[in-house]
CHARMM internal coordinates of N, CA and C (Angstrom, degrees):
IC EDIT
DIST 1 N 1 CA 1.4479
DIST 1 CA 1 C 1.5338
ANGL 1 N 1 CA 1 C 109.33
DIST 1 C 2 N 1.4355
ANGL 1 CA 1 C 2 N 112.24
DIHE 1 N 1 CA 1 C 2 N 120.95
DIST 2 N 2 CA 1.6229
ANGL 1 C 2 N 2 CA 106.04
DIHE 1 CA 1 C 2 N 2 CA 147.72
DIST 2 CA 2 C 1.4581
ANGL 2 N 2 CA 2 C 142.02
DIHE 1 C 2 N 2 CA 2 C -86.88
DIST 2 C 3 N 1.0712
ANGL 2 CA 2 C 3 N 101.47
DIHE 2 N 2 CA 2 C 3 N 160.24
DIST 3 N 3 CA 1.4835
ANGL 2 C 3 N 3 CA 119.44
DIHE 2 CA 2 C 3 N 3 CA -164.18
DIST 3 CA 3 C 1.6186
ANGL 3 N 3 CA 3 C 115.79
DIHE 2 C 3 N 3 CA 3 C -80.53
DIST 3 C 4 N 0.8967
ANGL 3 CA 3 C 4 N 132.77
DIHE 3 N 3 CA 3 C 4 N 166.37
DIST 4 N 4 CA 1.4677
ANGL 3 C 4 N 4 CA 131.47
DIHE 3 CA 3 C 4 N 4 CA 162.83
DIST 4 CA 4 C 1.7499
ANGL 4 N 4 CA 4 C 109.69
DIHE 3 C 4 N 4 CA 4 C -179.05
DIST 4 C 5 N 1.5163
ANGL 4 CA 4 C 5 N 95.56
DIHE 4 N 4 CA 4 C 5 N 129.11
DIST 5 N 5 CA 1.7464
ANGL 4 C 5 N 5 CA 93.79
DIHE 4 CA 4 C 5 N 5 CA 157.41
DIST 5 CA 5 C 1.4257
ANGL 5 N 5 CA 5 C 131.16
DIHE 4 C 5 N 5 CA 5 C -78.30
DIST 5 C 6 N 1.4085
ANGL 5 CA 5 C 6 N 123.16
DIHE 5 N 5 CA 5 C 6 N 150.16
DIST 6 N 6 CA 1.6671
ANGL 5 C 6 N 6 CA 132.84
DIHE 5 CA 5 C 6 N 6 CA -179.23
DIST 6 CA 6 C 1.4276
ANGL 6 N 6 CA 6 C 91.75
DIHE 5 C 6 N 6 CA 6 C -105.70
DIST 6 C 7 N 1.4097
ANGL 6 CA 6 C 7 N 103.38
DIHE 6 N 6 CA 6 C 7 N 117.13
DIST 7 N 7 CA 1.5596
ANGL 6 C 7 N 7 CA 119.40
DIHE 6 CA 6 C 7 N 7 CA -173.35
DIST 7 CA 7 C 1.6428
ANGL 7 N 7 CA 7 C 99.43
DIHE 6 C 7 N 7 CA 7 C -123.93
DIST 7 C 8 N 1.3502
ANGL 7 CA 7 C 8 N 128.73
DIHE 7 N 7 CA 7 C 8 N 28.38
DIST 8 N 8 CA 1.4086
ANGL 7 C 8 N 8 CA 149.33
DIHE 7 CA 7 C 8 N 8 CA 151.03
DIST 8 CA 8 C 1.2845
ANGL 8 N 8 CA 8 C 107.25
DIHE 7 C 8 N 8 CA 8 C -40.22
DIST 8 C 9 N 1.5698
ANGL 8 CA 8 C 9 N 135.22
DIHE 8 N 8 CA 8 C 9 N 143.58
DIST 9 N 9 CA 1.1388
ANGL 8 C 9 N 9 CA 128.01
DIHE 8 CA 8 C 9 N 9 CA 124.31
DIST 9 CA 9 C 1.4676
ANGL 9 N 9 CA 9 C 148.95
DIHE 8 C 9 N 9 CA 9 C -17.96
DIST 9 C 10 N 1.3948
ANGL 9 CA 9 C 10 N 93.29
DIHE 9 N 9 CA 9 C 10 N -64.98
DIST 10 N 10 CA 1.5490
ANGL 9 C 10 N 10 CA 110.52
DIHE 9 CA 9 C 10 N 10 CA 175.08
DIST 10 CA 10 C 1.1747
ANGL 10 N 10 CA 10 C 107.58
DIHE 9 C 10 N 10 CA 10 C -115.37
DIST 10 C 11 N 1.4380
ANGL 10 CA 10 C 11 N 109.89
DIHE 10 N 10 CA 10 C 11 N 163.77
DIST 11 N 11 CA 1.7813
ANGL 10 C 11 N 11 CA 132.80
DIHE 10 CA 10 C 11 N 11 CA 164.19
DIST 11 CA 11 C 1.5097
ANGL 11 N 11 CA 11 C 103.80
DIHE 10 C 11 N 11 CA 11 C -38.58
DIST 11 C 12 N 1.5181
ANGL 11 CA 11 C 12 N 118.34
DIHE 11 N 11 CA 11 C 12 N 133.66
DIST 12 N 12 CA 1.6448
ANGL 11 C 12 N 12 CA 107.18
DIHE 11 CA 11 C 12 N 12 CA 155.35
DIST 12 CA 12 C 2.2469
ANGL 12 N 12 CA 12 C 99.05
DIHE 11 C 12 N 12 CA 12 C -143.72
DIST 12 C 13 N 1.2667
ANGL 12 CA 12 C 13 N 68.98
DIHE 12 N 12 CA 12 C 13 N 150.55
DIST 13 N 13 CA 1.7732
ANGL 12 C 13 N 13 CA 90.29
DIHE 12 CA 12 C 13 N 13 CA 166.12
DIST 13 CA 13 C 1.4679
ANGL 13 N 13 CA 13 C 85.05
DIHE 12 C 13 N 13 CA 13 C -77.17
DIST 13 C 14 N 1.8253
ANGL 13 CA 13 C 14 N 86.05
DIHE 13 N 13 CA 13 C 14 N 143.44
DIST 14 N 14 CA 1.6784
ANGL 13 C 14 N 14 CA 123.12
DIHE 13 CA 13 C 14 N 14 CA 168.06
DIST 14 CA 14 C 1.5263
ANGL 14 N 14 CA 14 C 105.05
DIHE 13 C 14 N 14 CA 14 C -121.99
DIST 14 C 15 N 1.5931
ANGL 14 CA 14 C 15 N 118.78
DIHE 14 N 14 CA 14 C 15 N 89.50
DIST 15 N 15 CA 1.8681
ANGL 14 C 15 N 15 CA 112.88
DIHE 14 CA 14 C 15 N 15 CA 176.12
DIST 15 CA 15 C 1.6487
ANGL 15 N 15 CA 15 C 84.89
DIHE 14 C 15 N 15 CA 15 C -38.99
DIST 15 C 16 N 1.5960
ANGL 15 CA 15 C 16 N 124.44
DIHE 15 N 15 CA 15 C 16 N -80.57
DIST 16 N 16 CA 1.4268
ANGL 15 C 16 N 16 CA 144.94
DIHE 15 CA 15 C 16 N 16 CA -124.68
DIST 16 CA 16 C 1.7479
ANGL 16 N 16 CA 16 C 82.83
DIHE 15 C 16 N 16 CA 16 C -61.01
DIST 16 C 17 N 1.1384
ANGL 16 CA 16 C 17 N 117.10
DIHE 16 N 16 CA 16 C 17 N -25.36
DIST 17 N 17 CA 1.7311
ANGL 16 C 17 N 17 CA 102.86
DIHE 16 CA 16 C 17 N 17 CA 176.34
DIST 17 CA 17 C 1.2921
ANGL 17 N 17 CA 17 C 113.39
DIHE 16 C 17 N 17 CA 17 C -82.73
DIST 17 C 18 N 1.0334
ANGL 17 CA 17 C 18 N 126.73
DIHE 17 N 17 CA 17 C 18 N 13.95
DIST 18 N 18 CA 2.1660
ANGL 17 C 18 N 18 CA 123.98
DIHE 17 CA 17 C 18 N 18 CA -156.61
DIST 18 CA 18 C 1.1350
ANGL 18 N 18 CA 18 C 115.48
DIHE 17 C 18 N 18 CA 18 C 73.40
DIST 18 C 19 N 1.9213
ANGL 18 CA 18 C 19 N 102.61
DIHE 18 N 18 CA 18 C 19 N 24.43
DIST 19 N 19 CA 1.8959
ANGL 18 C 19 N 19 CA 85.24
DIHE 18 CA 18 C 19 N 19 CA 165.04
DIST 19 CA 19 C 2.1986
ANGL 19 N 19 CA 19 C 99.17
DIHE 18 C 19 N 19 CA 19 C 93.59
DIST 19 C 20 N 1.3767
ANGL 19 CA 19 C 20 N 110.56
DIHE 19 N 19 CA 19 C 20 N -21.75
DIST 20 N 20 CA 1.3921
ANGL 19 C 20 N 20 CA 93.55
DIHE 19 CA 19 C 20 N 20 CA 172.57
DIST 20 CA 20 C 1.4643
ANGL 20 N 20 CA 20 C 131.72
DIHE 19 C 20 N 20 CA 20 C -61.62
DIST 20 C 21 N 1.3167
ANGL 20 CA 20 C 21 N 118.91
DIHE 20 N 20 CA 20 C 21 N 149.33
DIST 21 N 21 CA 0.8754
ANGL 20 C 21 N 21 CA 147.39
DIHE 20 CA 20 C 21 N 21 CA 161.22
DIST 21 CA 21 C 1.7285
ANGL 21 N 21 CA 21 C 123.52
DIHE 20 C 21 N 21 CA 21 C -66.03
DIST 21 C 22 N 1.7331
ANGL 21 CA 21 C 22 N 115.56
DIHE 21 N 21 CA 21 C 22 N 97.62
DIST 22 N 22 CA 1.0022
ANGL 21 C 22 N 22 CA 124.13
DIHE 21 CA 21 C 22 N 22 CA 170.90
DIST 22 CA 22 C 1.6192
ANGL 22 N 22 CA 22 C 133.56
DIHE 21 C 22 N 22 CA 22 C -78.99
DIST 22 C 23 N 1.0789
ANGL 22 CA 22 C 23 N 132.58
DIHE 22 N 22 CA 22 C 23 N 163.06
DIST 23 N 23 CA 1.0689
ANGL 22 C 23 N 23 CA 139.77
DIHE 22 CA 22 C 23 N 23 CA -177.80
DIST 23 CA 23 C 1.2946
ANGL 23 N 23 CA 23 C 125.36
DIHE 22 C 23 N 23 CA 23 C -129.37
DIST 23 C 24 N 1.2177
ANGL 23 CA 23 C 24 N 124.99
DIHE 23 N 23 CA 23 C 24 N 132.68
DIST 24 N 24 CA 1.8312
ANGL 23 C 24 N 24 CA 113.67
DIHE 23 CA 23 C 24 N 24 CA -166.22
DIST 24 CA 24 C 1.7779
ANGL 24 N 24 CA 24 C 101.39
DIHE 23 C 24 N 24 CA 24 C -79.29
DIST 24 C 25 N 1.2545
ANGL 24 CA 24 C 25 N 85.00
DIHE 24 N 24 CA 24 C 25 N 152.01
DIST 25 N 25 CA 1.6568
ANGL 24 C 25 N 25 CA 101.86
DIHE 24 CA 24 C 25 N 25 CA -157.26
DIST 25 CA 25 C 1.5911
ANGL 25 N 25 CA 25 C 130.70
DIHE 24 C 25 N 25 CA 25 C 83.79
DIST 25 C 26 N 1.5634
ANGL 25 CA 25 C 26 N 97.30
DIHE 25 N 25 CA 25 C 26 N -13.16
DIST 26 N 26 CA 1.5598
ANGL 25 C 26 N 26 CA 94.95
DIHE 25 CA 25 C 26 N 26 CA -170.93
DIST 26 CA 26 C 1.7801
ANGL 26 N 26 CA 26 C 101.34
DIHE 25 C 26 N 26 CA 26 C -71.33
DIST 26 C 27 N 1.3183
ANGL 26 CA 26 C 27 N 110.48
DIHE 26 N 26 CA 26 C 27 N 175.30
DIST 27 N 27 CA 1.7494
ANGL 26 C 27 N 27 CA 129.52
DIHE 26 CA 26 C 27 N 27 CA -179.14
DIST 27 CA 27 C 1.7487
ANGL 27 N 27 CA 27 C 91.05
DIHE 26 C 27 N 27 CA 27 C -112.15
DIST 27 C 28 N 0.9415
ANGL 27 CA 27 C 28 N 132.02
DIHE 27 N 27 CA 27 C 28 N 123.39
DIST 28 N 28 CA 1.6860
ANGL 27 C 28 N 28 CA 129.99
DIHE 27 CA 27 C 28 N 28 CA 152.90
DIST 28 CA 28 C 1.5003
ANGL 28 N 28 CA 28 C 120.44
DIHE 27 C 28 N 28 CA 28 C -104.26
DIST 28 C 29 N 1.0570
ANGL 28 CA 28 C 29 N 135.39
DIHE 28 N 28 CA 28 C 29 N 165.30
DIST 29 N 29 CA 1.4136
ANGL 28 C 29 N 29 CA 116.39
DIHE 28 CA 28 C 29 N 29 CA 152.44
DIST 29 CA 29 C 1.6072
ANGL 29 N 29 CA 29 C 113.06
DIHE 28 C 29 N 29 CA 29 C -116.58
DIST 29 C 30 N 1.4466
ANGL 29 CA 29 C 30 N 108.75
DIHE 29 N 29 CA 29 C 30 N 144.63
DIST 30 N 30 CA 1.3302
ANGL 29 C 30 N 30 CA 130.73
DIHE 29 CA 29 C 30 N 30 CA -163.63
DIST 30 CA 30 C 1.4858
ANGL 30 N 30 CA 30 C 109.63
DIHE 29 C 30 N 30 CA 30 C -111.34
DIST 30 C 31 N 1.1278
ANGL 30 CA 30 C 31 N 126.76
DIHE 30 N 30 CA 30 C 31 N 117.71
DIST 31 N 31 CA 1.9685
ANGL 30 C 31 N 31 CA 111.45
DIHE 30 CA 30 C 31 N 31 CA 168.90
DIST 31 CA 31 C 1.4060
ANGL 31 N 31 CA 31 C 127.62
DIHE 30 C 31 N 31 CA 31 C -40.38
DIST 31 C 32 N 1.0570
ANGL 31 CA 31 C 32 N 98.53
DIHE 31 N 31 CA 31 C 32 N 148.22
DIST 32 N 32 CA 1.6466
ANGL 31 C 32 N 32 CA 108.81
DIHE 31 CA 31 C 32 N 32 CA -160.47
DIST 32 CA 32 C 1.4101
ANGL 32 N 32 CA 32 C 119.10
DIHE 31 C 32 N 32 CA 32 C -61.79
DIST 32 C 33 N 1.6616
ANGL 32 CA 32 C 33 N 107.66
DIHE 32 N 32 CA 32 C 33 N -35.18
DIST 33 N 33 CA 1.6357
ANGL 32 C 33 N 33 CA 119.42
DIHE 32 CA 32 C 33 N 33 CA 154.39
DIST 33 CA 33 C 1.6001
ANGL 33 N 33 CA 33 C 108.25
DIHE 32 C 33 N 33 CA 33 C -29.46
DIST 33 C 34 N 1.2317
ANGL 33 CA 33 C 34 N 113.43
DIHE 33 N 33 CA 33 C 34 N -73.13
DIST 34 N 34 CA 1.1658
ANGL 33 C 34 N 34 CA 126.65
DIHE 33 CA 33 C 34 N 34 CA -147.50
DIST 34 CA 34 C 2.1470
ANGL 34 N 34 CA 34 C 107.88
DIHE 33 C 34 N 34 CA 34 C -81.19
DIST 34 C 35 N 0.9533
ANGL 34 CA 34 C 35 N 105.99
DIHE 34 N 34 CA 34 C 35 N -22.10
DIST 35 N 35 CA 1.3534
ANGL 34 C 35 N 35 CA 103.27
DIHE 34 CA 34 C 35 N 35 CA -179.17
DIST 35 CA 35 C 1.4715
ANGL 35 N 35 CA 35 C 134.46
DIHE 34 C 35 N 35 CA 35 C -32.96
DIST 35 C 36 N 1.4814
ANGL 35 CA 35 C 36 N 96.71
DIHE 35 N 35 CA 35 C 36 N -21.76
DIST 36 N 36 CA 1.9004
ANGL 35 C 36 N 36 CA 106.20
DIHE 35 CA 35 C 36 N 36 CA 178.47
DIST 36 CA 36 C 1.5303
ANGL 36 N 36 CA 36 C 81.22
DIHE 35 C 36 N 36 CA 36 C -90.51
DIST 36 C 37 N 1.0933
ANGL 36 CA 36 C 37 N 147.84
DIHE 36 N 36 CA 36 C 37 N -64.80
DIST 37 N 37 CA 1.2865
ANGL 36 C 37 N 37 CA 131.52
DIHE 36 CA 36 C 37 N 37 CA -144.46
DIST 37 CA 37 C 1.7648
ANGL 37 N 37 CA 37 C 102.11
DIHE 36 C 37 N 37 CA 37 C -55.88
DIST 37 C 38 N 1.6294
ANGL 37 CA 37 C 38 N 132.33
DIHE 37 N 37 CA 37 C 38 N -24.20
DIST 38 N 38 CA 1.0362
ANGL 37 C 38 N 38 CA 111.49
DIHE 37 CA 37 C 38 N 38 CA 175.11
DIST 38 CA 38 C 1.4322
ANGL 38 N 38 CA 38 C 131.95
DIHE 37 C 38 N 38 CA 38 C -88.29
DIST 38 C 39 N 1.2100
ANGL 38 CA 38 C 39 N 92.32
DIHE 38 N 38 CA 38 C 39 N -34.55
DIST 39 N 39 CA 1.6972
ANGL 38 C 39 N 39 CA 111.47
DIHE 38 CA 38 C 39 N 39 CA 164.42
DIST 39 CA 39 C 1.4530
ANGL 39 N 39 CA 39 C 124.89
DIHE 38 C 39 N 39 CA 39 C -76.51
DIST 39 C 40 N 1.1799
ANGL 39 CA 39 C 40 N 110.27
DIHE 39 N 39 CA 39 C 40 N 10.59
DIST 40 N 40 CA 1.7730
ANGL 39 C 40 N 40 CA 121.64
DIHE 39 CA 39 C 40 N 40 CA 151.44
DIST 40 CA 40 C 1.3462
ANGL 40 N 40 CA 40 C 111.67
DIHE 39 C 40 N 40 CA 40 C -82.26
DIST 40 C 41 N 1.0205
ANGL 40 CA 40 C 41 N 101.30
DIHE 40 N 40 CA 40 C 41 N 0.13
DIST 41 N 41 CA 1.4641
ANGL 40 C 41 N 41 CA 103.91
DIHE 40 CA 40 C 41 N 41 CA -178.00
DIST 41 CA 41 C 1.6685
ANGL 41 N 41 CA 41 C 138.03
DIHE 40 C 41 N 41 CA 41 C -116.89
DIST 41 C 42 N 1.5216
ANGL 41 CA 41 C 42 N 114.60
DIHE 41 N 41 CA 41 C 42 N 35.92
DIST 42 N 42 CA 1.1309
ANGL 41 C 42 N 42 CA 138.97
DIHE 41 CA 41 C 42 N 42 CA -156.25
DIST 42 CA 42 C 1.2922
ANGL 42 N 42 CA 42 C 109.74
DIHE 41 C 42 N 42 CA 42 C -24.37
DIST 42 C 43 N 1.1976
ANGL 42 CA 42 C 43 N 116.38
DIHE 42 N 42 CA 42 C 43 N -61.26
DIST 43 N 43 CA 1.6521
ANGL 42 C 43 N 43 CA 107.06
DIHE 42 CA 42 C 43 N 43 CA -175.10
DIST 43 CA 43 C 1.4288
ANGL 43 N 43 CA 43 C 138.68
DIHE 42 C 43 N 43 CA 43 C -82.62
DIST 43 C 44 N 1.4364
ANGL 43 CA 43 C 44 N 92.56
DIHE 43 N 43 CA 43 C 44 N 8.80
DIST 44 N 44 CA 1.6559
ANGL 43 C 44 N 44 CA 112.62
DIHE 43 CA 43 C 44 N 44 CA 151.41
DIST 44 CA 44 C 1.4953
ANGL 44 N 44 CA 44 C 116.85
DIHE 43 C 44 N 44 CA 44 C -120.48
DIST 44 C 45 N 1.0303
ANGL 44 CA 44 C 45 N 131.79
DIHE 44 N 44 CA 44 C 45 N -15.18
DIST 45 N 45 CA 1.4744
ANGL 44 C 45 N 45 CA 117.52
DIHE 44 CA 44 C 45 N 45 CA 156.04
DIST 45 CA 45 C 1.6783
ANGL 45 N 45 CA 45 C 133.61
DIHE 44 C 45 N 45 CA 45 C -143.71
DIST 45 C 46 N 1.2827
ANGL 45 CA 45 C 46 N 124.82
DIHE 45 N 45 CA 45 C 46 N -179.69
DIST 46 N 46 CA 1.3723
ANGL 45 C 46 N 46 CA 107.51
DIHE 45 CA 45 C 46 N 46 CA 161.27
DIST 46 CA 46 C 1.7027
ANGL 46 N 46 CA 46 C 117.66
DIHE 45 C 46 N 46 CA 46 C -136.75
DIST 46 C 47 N 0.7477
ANGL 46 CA 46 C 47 N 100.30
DIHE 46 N 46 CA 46 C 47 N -172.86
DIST 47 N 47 CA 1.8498
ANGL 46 C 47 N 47 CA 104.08
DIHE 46 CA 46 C 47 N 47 CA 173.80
DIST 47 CA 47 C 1.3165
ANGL 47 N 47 CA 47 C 107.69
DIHE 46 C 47 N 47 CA 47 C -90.18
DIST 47 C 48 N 1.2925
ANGL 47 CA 47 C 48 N 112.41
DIHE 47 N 47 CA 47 C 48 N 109.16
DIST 48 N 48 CA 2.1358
ANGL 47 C 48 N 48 CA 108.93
DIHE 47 CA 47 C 48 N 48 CA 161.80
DIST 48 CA 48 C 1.6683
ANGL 48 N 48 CA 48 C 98.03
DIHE 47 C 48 N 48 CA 48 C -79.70
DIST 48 C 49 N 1.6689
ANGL 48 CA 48 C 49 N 103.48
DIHE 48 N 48 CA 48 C 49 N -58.63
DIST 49 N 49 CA 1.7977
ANGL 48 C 49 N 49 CA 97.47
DIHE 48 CA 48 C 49 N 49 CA -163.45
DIST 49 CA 49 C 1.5392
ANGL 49 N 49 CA 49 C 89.62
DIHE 48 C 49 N 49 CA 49 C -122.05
DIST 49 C 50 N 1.1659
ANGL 49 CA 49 C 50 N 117.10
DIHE 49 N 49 CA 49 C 50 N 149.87
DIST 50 N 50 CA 1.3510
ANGL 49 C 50 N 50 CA 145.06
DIHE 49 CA 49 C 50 N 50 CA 131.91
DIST 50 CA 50 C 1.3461
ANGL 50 N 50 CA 50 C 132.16
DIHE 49 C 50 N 50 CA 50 C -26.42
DIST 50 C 51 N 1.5969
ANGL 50 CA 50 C 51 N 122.41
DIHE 50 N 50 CA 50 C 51 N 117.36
DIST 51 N 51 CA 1.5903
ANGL 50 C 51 N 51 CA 97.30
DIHE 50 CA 50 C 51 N 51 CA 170.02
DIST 51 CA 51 C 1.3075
ANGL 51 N 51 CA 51 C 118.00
DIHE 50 C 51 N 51 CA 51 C -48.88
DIST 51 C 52 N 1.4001
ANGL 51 CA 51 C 52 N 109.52
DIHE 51 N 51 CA 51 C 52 N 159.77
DIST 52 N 52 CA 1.8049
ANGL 51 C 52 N 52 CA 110.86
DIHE 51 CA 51 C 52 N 52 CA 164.66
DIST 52 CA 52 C 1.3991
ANGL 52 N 52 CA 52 C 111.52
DIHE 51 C 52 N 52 CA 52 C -95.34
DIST 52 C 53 N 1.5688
ANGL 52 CA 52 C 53 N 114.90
DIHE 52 N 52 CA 52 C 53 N 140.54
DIST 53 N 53 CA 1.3815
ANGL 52 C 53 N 53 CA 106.66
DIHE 52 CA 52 C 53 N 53 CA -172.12
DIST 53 CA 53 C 1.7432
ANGL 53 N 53 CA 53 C 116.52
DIHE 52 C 53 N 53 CA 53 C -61.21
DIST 53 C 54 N 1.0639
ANGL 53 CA 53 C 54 N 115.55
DIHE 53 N 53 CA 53 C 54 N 145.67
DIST 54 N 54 CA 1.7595
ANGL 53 C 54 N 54 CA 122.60
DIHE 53 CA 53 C 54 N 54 CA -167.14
DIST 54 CA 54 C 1.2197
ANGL 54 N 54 CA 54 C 124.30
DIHE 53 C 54 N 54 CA 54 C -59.33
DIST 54 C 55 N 1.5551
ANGL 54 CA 54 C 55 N 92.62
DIHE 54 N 54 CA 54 C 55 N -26.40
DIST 55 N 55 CA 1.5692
ANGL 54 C 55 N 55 CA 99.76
DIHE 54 CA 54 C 55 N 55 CA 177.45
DIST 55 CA 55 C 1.5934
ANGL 55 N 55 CA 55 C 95.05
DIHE 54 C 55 N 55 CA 55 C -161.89
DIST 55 C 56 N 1.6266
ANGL 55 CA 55 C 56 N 114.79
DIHE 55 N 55 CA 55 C 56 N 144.09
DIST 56 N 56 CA 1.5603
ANGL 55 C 56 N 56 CA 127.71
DIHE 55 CA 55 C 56 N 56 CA -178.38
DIST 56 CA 56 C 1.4710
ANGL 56 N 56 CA 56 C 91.11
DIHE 55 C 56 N 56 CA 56 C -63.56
DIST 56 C 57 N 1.4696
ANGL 56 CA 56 C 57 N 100.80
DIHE 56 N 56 CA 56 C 57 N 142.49
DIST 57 N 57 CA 1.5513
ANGL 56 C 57 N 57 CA 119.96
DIHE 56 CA 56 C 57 N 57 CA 148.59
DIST 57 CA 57 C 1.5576
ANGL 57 N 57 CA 57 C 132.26
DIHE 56 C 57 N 57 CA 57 C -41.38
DIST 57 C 58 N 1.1853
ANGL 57 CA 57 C 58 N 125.72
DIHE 57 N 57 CA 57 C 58 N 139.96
DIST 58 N 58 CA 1.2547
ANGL 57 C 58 N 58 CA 112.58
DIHE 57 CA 57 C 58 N 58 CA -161.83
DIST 58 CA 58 C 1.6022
ANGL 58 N 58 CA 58 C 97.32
DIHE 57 C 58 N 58 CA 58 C -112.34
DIST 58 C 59 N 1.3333
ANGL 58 CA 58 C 59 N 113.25
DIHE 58 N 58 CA 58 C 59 N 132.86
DIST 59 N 59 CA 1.4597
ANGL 58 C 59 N 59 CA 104.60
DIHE 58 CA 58 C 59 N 59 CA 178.50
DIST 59 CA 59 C 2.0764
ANGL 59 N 59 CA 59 C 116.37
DIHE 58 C 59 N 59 CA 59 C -82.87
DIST 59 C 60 N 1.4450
ANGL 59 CA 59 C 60 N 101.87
DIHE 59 N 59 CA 59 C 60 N 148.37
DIST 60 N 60 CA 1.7263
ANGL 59 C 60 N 60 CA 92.54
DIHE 59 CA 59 C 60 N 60 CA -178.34
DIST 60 CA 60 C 1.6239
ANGL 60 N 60 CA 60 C 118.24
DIHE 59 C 60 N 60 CA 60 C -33.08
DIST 60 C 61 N 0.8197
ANGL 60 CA 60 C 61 N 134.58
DIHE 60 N 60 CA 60 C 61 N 139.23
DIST 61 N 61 CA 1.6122
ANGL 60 C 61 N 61 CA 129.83
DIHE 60 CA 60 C 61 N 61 CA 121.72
DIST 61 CA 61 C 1.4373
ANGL 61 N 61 CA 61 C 116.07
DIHE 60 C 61 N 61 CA 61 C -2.92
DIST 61 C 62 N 1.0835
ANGL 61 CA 61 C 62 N 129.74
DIHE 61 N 61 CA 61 C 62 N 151.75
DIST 62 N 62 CA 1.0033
ANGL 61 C 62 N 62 CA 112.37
DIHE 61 CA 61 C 62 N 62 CA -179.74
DIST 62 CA 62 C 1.4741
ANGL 62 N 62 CA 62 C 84.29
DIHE 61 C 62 N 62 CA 62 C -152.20
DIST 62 C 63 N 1.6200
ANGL 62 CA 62 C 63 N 110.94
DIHE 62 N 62 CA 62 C 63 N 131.58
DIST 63 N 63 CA 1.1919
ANGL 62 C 63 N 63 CA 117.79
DIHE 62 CA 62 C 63 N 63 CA 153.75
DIST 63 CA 63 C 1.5748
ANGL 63 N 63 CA 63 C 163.85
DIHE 62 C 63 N 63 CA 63 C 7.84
DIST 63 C 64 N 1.4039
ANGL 63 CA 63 C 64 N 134.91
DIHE 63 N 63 CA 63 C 64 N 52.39
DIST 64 N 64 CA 2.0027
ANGL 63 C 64 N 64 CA 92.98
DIHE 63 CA 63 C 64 N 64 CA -169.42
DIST 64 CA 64 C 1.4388
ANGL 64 N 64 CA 64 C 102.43
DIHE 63 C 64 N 64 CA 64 C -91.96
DIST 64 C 65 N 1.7445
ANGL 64 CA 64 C 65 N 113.02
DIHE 64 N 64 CA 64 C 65 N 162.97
DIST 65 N 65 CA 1.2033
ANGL 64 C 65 N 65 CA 106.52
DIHE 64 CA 64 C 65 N 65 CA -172.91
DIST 65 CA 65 C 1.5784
ANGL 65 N 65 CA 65 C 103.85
DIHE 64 C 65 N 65 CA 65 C -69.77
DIST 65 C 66 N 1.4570
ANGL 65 CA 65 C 66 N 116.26
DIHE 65 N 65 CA 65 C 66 N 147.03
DIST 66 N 66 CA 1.0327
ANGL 65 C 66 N 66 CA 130.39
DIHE 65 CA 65 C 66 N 66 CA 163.65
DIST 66 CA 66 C 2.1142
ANGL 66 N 66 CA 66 C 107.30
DIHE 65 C 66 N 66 CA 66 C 118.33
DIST 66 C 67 N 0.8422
ANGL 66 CA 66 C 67 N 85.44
DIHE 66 N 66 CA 66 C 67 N 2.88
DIST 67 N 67 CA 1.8897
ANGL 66 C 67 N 67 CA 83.83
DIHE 66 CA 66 C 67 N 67 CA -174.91
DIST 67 CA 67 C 1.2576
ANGL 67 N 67 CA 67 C 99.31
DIHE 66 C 67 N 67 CA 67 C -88.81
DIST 67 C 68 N 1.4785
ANGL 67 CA 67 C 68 N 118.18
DIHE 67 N 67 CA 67 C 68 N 149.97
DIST 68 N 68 CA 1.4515
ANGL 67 C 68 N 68 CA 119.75
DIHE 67 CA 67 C 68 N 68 CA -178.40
DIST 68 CA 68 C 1.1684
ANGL 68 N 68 CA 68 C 116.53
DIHE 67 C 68 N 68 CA 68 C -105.79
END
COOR INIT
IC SEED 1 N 1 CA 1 C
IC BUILD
Protein backbone atom coordinates (compact mmCIF):
# COMPACT_ATOMS: atom_id res chain seq x y z
CA UNK A 1 0.00 0.00 0.00
CA UNK A 2 0.90 3.61 -0.64
CA UNK A 3 0.84 6.37 1.37
CA UNK A 4 -0.24 9.88 0.73
CA UNK A 5 -1.03 13.14 2.65
CA UNK A 6 -4.62 15.14 2.46
CA UNK A 7 -3.38 18.64 2.32
CA UNK A 8 -7.26 19.84 1.91
CA UNK A 9 -8.70 22.45 3.86
CA UNK A 10 -11.46 20.70 5.22
CA UNK A 11 -12.48 17.15 6.41
CA UNK A 12 -13.70 14.91 3.42
CA UNK A 13 -15.23 11.37 3.17
CA UNK A 14 -13.12 8.83 1.11
CA UNK A 15 -16.05 6.04 -0.40
CA UNK A 16 -12.62 4.29 -2.01
CA UNK A 17 -11.42 4.17 1.78
CA UNK A 18 -14.82 2.52 3.37
CA UNK A 19 -16.45 5.72 3.54
CA UNK A 20 -13.60 7.25 6.07
CA UNK A 21 -13.36 10.32 7.13
CA UNK A 22 -10.13 12.33 6.49
CA UNK A 23 -8.46 15.01 8.08
CA UNK A 24 -6.07 17.65 6.66
CA UNK A 25 -2.66 16.73 7.49
CA UNK A 26 -3.49 13.22 8.07
CA UNK A 27 -1.03 10.32 6.08
CA UNK A 28 -3.56 7.36 4.88
CA UNK A 29 -2.60 4.59 2.87
CA UNK A 30 -4.18 4.11 -0.53
CA UNK A 31 -3.63 0.89 -2.95
CA UNK A 32 -0.94 0.90 -5.05
CA UNK A 33 -3.26 0.84 -8.26
CA UNK A 34 -4.64 3.86 -7.32
CA UNK A 35 -1.80 6.17 -6.11
CA UNK A 36 -1.65 8.50 -9.29
CA UNK A 37 -5.26 9.03 -9.00
CA UNK A 38 -4.45 10.90 -5.65
CA UNK A 39 -1.49 12.68 -6.38
CA UNK A 40 -3.01 14.15 -9.56
CA UNK A 41 -4.44 16.02 -7.41
CA UNK A 42 -2.15 18.61 -5.87
CA UNK A 43 -4.26 20.66 -3.88
CA UNK A 44 -5.76 17.98 -2.05
CA UNK A 45 -3.02 15.70 -1.65
CA UNK A 46 0.57 14.61 -1.86
CA UNK A 47 2.78 11.55 -2.05
CA UNK A 48 4.57 10.47 1.42
CA UNK A 49 5.45 6.79 -0.08
CA UNK A 50 5.46 5.36 -3.36
CA UNK A 51 3.87 2.25 -4.56
CA UNK A 52 6.25 -0.69 -4.18
CA UNK A 53 6.95 -2.38 -7.32
CA UNK A 54 4.46 -5.64 -7.49
CA UNK A 55 6.83 -7.89 -8.16
CA UNK A 56 11.04 -7.77 -8.05
CA UNK A 57 12.74 -7.55 -11.31
CA UNK A 58 13.94 -10.52 -12.76
CA UNK A 59 17.52 -10.62 -13.73
CA UNK A 60 18.48 -12.17 -17.55
CA UNK A 61 19.14 -15.74 -17.89
CA UNK A 62 22.24 -16.03 -18.20
CA UNK A 63 23.98 -18.21 -20.46
CA UNK A 64 26.23 -21.59 -20.23
CA UNK A 65 28.57 -22.01 -22.96
CA UNK A 66 27.24 -24.37 -25.28
CA UNK A 67 23.28 -23.80 -25.41
CA UNK A 68 21.86 -23.01 -28.69
Amino acid sequence: MAKVRYVGAEPVTVPELGGRLVVPDEVVEVPDARYDGYVCQPPNWEGVEEPKESAPKRAAAKTVKGDV
